[in-house]
N, C-alpha and C positions, 0 to 999 in steps of 0.2 A: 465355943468359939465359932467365931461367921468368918470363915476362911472367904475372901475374895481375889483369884487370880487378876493381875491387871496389864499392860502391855508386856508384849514379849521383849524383853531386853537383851535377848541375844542371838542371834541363829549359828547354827554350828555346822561345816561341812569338813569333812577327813579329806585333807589330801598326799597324793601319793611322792610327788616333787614339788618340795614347796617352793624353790625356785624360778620353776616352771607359772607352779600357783601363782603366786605374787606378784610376776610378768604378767600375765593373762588378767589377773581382776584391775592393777594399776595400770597396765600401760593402754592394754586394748580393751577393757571397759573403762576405764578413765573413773576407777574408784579409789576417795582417796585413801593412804596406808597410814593410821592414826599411830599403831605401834605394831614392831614384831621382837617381842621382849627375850628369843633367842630362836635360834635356826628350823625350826621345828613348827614355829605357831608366826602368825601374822592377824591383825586387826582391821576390819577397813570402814570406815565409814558411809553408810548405805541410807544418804538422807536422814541422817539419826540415827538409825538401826544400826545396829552393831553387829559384824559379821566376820566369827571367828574361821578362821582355816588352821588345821592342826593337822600332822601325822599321826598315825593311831600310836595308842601309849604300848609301851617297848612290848612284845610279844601277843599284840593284840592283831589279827587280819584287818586291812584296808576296808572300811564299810565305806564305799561310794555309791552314788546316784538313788539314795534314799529320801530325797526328798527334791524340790522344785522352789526353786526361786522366782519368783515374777519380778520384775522392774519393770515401774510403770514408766513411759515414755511420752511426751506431748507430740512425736511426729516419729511413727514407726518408719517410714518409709525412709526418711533421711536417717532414724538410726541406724538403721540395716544398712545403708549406702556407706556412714561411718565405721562400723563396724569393720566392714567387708574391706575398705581401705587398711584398717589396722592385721587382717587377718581372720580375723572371727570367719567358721566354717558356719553357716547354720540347716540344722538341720531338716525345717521345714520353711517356707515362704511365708510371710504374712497374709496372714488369713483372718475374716470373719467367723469368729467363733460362737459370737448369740447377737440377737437384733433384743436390747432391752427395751423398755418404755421410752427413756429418755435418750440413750446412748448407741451406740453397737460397737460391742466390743474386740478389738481386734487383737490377733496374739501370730510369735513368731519365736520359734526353739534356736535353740544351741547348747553347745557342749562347751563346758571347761578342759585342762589339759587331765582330768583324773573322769571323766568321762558322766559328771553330774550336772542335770540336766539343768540349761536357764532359759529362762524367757524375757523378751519383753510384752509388754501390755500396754494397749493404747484407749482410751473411749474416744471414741469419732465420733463425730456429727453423724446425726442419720445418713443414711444414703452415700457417706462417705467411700471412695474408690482408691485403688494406688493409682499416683499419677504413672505416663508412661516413661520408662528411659529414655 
């Protein structure tokens, strides 16, 4: 058999309040919530991607900030201004991260309310700068 893996159809993060979760990915990222089929787990829709948030299963420890989300963005600078109105703390500024051939790619951290790390991700135009406030 020729096993071939092919797109990831799911991503998975634990969280600790899913309450809290659910507020934080719908309201202040403005992702939509496709289903939460009971108090425990929620579904959101991530441009197609499917992105499970769950409580760990009954006597299992909270696995959080195991992994990093990127969300690509077309204008970091006005995200992080959006954001920052909704609440979103982040933890580092946007920044230049590599000068590629074609692009240079820009990135900027935050935290959810279970302490798992996200980002967004911009390609700029070469030579692209943040404008000033």
């Amino acid at each position: 058999m020729d096993m071939k893996l092919g797109r990831i159809g799911q991503i998975a993060l634990t969280a600790t309040d899913m309450d809290a979760t659910v507020a934080f990915y719908q309201g202040k990222l403005g992702l939509p919530l496709t289903m939460r089929p009971h108090p425990g787990m929620a579904l959101f829709d991530c441009g197609g991607q499917s992105l499970l948030l769950t409580l760990p299963e009954s006597g299992q420890p909270a696995k959080t900030g195991g992994a990093v989300l990127y969300f690509d963005c077309d204008d970091i600078a006005a995200a992080v201004r959006e954001m920052e109105t909704r609440g979103v703390t982040f933890v580092s500024a946007p920044h230049r991260i590599a000068q590629l051939p074609a692009f240079d790619l820009w990135m900027t951290f935050f935290e959810d309310p279970n302490k798992n790390l996200l980002a967004m991700q911009m390609r700029a135009p070469k030579g692209y700068a943040l404008p000033e406030h």
